[in-house]
C-alpha positions as CSV (number, residue, x, y, z in Angstrom):
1,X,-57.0,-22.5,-122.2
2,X,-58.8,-21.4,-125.5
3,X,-62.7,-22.7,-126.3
4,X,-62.7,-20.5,-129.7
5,X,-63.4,-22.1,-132.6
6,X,-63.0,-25.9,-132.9
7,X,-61.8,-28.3,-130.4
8,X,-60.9,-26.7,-126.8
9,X,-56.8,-26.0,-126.6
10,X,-54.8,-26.7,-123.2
11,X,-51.8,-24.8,-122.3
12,X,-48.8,-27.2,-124.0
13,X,-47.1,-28.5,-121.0
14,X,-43.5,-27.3,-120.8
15,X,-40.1,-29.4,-122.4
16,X,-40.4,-30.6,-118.5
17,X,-41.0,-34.2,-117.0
18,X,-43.6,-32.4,-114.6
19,X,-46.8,-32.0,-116.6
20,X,-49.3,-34.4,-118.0
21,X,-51.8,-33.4,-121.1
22,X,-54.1,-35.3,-123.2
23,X,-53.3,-32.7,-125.5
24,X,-49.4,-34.0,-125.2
25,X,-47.5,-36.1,-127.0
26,X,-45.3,-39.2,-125.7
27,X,-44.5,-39.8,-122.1
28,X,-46.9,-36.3,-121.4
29,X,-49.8,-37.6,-123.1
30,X,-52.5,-39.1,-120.6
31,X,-56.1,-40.0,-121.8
32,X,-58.5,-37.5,-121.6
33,X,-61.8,-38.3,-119.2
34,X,-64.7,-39.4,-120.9
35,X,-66.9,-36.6,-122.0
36,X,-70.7,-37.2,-121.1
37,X,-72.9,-34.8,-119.0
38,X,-72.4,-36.8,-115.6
39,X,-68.8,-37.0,-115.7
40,X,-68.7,-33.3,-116.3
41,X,-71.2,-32.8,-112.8
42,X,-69.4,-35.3,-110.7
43,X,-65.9,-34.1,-111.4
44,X,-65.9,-30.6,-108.9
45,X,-66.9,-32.7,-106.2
46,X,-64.1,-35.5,-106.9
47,X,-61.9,-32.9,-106.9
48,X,-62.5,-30.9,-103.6
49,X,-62.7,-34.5,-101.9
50,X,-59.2,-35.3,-103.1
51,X,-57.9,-33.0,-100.2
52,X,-55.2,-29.9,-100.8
53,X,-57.3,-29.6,-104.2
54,X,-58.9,-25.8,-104.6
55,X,-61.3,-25.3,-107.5
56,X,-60.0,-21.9,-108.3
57,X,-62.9,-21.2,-111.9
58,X,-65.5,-23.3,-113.1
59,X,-67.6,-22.1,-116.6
60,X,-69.8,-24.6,-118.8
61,X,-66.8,-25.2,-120.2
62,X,-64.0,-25.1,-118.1
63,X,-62.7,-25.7,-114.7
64,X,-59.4,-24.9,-112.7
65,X,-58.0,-25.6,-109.9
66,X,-55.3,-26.1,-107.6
67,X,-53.3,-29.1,-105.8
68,X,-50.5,-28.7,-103.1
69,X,-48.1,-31.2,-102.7
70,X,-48.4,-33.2,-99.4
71,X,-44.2,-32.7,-98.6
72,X,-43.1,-29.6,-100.1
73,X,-46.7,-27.8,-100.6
74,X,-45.5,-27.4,-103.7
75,X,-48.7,-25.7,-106.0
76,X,-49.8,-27.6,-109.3
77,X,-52.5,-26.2,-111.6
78,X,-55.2,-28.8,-113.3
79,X,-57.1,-28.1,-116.3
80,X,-60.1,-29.7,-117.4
81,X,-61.8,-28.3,-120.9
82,X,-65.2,-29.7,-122.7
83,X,-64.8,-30.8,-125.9
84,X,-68.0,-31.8,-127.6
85,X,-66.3,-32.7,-130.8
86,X,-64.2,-35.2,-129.8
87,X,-67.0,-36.1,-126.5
88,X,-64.3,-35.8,-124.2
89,X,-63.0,-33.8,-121.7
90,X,-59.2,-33.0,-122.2
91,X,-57.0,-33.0,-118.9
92,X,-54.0,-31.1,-117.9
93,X,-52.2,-31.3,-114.5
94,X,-48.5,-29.3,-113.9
95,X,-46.5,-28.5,-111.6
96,X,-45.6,-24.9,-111.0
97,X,-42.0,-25.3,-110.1
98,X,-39.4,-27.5,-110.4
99,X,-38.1,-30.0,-113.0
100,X,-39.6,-33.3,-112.2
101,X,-42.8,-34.3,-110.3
102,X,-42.1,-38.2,-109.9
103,X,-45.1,-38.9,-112.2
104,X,-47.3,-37.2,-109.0
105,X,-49.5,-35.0,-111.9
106,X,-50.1,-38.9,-113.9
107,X,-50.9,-40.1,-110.5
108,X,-53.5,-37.5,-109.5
109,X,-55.4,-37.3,-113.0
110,X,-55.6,-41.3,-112.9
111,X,-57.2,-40.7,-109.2
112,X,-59.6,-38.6,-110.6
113,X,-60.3,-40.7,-113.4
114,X,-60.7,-43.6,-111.0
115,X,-63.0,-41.7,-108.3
116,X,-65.2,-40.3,-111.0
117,X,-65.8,-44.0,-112.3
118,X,-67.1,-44.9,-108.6
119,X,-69.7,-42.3,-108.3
């Protein structure tokens, strides 16, 4: 993840049907969370009570963390970057290994999107 200059970059998710950006383009592109101050303070906590999900950094302006697969225990990584000028914050989620994740990265990052909107 990069926060120099201008709008926050993810890592680009690989030529793989097992990663989900709003930084992607077609079938990898997923909308990023919405960007204001309580979303931002809310979204650790939605994450630790998703179960399997270690928050691995957290900055102002970043946080990462970890997801194991129920089945496999497969690891995925989830990236979540500020970015004021656009007053969003731009998702990631991807798996680790493997070729396809049967849309379980699209799946988590809509739960997320859906728990934060309850609290």
């Amino acid at each position: 993840m990069s926060t120099d200059a201008g709008s926050p970059q993810l890592r680009p998710c690989p030529r793989k049907p097992n990663c989900v950006s709003s930084q992607g383009r077609g079938k990898q592109y997923i909308e990023p969370l919405p960007g204001d101050e309580g979303t931002w303070e809310r979204l650790p906590g939605v994450l630790e009570a998703l179960g399997g999900v270690r928050l691995v950094e957290q900055t102002a302006e970043t946080i990462r963390a970890e997801a194991r697969t129920r089945v496999l225990r497969f690891v995925d990584d989830l990236d979540f970057v500020r970015d004021p000028e656009q007053g969003v914050i731009q998702v990631r989620s991807a798996s680790r290994l493997g070729y396809s994740d049967f849309g379980v990265n699209r799946r988590r990052l809509e739960t997320v999107r859906s728990e934060l909107k309850k609290r």
